[in-house]
C-alpha positions in Angstrom: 8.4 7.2 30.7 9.5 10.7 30.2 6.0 12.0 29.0 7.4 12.4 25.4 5.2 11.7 22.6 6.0 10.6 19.1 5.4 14.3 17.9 8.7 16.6 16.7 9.3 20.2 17.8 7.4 22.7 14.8 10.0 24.8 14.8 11.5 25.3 11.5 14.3 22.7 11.1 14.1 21.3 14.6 13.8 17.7 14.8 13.6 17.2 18.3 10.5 15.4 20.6 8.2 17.6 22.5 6.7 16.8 25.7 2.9 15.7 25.7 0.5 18.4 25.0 3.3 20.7 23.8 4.0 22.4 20.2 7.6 22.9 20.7 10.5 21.3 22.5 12.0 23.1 25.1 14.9 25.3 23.4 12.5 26.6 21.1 9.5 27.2 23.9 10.3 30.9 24.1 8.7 33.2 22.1 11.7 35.2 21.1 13.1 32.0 19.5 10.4 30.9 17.5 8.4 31.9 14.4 4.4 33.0 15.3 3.5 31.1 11.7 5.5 27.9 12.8 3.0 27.5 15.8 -0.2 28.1 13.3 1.0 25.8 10.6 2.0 23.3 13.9 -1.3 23.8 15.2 -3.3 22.9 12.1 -0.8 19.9 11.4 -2.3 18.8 14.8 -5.6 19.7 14.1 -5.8 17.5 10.7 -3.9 14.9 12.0 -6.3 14.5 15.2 -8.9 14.6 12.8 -8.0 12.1 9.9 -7.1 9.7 13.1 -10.6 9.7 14.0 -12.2 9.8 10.6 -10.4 6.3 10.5 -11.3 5.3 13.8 -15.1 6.1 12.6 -14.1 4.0 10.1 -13.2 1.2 11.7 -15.6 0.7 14.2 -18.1 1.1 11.2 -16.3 -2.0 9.7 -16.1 -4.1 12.7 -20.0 -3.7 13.5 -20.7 -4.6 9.6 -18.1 -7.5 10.3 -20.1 -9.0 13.3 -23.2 -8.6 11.1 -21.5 -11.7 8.8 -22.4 -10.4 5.9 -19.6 -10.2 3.3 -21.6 -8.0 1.2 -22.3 -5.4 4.1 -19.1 -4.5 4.5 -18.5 -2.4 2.1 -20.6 1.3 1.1 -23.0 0.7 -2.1 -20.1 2.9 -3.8 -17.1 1.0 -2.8 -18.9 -2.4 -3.5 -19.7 -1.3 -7.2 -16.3 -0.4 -7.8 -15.1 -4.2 -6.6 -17.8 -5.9 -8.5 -16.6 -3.9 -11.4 -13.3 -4.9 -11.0 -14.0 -8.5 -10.3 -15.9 -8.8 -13.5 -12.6 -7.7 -15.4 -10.6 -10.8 -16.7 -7.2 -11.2 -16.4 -4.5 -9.6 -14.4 -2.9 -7.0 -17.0 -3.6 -4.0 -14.5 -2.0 -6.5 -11.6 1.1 -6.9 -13.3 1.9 -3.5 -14.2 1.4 -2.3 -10.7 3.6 -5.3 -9.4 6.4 -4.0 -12.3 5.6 -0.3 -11.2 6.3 -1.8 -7.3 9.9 -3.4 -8.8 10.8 -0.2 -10.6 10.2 1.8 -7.7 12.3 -0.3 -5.6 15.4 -0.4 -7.6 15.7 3.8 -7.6 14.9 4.3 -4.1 16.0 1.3 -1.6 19.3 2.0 -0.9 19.6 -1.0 1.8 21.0 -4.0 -0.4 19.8 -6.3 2.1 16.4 -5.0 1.7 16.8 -4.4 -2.1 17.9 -8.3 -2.5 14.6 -9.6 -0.3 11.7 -7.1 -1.5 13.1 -7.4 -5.3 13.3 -11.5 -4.9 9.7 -11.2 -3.7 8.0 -8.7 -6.1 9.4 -10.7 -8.6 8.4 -14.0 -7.7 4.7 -12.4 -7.3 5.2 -11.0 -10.7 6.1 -14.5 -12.1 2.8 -16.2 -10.7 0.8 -13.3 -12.0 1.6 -13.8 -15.2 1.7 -17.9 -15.5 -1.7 -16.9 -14.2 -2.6 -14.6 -16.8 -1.2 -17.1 -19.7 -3.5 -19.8 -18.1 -6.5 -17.4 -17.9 -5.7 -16.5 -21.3 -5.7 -20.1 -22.6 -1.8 -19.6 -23.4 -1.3 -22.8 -21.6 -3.6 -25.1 -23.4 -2.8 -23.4 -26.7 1.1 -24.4 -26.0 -0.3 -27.7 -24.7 -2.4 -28.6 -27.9 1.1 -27.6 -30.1 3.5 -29.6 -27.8 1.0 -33.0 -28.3 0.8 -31.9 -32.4 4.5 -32.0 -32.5 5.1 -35.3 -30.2 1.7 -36.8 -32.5 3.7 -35.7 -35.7 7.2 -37.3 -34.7 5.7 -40.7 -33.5 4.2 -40.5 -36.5 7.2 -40.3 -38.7 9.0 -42.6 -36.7 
């Protein structure tokens, strides 16, 4: 190992790795070659990113302790389990299948990769499908269209 990390160079259009503990890569470690506000704005970049990673690593141990308590309620703040129970209490899955057709849209404009485009579109898809057999059941869709199917079969044995 080389003592690189995953960070790039914060100099202005420089895409290069810096070594560990270092701002910018080594064409651009001289002051004469490098902007003073490039090293602030790196600097806080650093700074917010160092602290958002342990805000979730607070975050996570928080979750794992409320995990080993077994208690499926516990793991989630008073806040965050009003919310689900709200949600939960909402029937059907309207809201479900317009993210799952805002997914699809997104993925035709930007996936370039046809590969990619091919497999994530075939999936999306298919999850969109069983959303919305499941919303027609939920809805009573199914046993409506059942109840008209065993009229019509009742009413052409009947003719017969």
């Amino acid at each position: 190992m080389d003592g690189r990390t995953g960070r790039r160079c914060a100099a202005s259009g420089c895409g290069r790795f810096v070594g560990a503990g270092r701002v910018f890569c080594a064409r651009h470690e001289t002051i004469e070659e490098r902007e003073e506000p490039a090293l602030g704005e790196a600097i806080a970049v650093i700074e917010a990113s160092t602290a958002a990673r342990r805000e979730r690593e607070r975050r996570a141990k928080r979750f794992r302790e409320r995990l080993e308590e077994g208690n499926y309620r516990a793991l989630f703040d008073a806040s965050l389990a009003r919310v689900i129970a709200e949600a939960a209490a909402e029937r059907g899955l309207v809201e479900e299948i317009g993210a799952l057709r805002l997914v699809l849209a997104r993925l035709l404009v930007e996936e370039d990769d046809l590969s990619k485009l091919a497999a994530n579109v075939a999936r999306v898809a298919s999850v969109a499908v069983q959303a919305a057999r499941a919303q027609r059941a939920m809805s009573g869709e199914v046993a409506q269209g059942l109840t008209e199917a065993l009229t019509r079969i009742l009413i052409e044995l009947d003719e017969d």
